[in-house]
C-alpha positions in Angstrom: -33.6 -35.5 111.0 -31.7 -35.7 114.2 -33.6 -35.1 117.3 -31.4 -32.3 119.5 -34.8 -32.0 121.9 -32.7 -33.6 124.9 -29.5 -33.1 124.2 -27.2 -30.4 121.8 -25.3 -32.2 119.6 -22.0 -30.3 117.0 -23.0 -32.6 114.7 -23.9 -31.7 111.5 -27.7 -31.9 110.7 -26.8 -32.9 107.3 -26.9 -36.5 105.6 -23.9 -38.4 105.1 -23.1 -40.9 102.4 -21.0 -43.2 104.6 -20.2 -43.2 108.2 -16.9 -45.3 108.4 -15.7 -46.4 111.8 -12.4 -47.5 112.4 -10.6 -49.1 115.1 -7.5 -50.1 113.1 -3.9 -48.6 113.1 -1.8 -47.1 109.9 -0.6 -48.6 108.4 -2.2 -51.7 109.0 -4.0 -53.1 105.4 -7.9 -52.7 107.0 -7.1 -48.9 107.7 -5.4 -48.5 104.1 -8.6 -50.2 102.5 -10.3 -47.8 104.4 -8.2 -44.5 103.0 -8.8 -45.7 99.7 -13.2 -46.2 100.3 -13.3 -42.7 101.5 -15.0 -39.6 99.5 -15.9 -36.0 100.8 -19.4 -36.7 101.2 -18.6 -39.7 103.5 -17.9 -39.0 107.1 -14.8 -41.1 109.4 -14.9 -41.4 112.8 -11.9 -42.8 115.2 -12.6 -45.4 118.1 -11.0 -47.5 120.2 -7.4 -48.2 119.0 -8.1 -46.7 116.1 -8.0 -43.0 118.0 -3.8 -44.0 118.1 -4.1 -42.9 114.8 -3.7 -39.3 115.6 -0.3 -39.9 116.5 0.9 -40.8 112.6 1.1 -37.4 111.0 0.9 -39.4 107.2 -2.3 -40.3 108.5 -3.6 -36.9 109.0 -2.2 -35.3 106.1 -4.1 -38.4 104.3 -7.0 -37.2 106.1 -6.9 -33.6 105.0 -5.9 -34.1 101.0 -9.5 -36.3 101.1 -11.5 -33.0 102.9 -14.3 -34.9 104.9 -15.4 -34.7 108.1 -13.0 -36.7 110.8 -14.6 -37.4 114.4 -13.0 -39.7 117.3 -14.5 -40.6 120.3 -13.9 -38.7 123.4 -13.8 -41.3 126.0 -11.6 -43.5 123.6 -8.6 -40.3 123.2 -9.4 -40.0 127.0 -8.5 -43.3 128.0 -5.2 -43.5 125.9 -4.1 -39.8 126.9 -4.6 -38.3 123.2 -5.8 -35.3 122.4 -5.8 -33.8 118.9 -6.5 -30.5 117.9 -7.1 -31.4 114.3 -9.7 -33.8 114.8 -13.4 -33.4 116.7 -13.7 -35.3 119.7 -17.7 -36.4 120.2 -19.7 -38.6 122.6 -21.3 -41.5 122.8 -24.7 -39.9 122.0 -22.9 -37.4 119.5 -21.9 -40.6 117.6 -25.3 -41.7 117.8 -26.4 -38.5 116.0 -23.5 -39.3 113.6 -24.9 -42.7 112.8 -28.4 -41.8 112.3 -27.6 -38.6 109.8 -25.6 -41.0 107.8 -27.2 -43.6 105.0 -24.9 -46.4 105.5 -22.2 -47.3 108.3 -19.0 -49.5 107.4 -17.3 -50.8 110.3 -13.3 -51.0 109.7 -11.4 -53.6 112.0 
């Protein structure tokens, strides 16, 4: 169970199958491979360059037909000037929550 004791978090206090995060670009291959691993009972969350995806409206719509959770890092869209209103923007410690409610992580480059 996560630990909200020091901190709230908009997490979900449910358990994921899969956290996948993913600092690729669409189209490239990695993020493709990535569409195709995803299920509703997985969770994805956008960081570093991968946050540029919220640019590519095929990516989104991608995003919605699948139905899961989509997260991206705040400081990441912050840096680059992004801002979605489709998409959850967490912290640091919000994606720490994120990892531990989740049984396995699979980092996409």
């Amino acid at each position: 169970m996560i630990s909200t004791a020091n901190h709230a978090s908009d997490i979900p206090l449910e358990s994921f199958e899969t956290l996948h995060t993913l600092k690729g670009i669409f189209p490239d291959a990695t993020v493709a491979q990535c569409i195709e691993q995803l299920t509703k009972n997985d969770v994805l969350l956008l960081m570093e360059s991968g946050v540029n995806n919220l640019l590519i409206p095929e990516f989104l719509t991608t995003l919605t037909k699948i139905g899961l959770p989509v997260y991206a890092l705040q400081d990441d869209t912050d840096a680059r000037k992004i801002n979605s209103e489709s998409i959850k923007m967490i912290s640091h410690l919000q994606f720490v929550d994120l990892s531990i409610s989740s049984q396995r992580i699979i980092n996409w480059f």
